[in-house]
C-alpha positions, 0 to 999 in steps of 0.5 A: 060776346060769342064763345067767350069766357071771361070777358069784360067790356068796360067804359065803352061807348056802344051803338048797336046796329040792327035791331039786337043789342048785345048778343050772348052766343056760343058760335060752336057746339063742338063740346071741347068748347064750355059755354060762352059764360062769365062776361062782365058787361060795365060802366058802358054808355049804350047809345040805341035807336028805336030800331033795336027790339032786342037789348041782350040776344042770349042764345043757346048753349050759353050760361046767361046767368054768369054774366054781370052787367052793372053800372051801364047808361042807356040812352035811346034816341028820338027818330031822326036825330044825331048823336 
């Protein structure tokens, strides 16, 4: 969720690539824009490997605070195996 306000994902299947999870950010710092803040992070099945260091990046300029996560499922997944 970057410079969003307000949003949700709900009953998502989500495998992150790379070693970051969900990113929180705030990709303009142009202060006509508030702070990505209020998401809503729901009812997800989260799929990672052992690659991801990162389960939620929060960057700068954001409210982390707002957001809500609840009700997800995480699953990581053993090396060498498909889904």
């Amino acid at each position: 969720m970057a410079a969003a306000r307000r949003c949700s994902s709900r009953t998502q299947y989500d495998l992150p690539a790379g070693q970051v999870g969900r990113p929180i950010l705030q990709e303009t710092k142009d202060e006509r824009f508030k702070p990505c803040h209020g998401g809503v992070f729901e009812h997800n099945l989260v799929v990672f490997d052992r690659g991801v260091r990162t389960v939620v990046n929060v960057g700068p300029g954001t409210d982390p605070e707002s957001f809500t996560f609840r009700a997800n499922a995480c699953v990581v997944l053993a090396p060498n195996k498909c889904l």
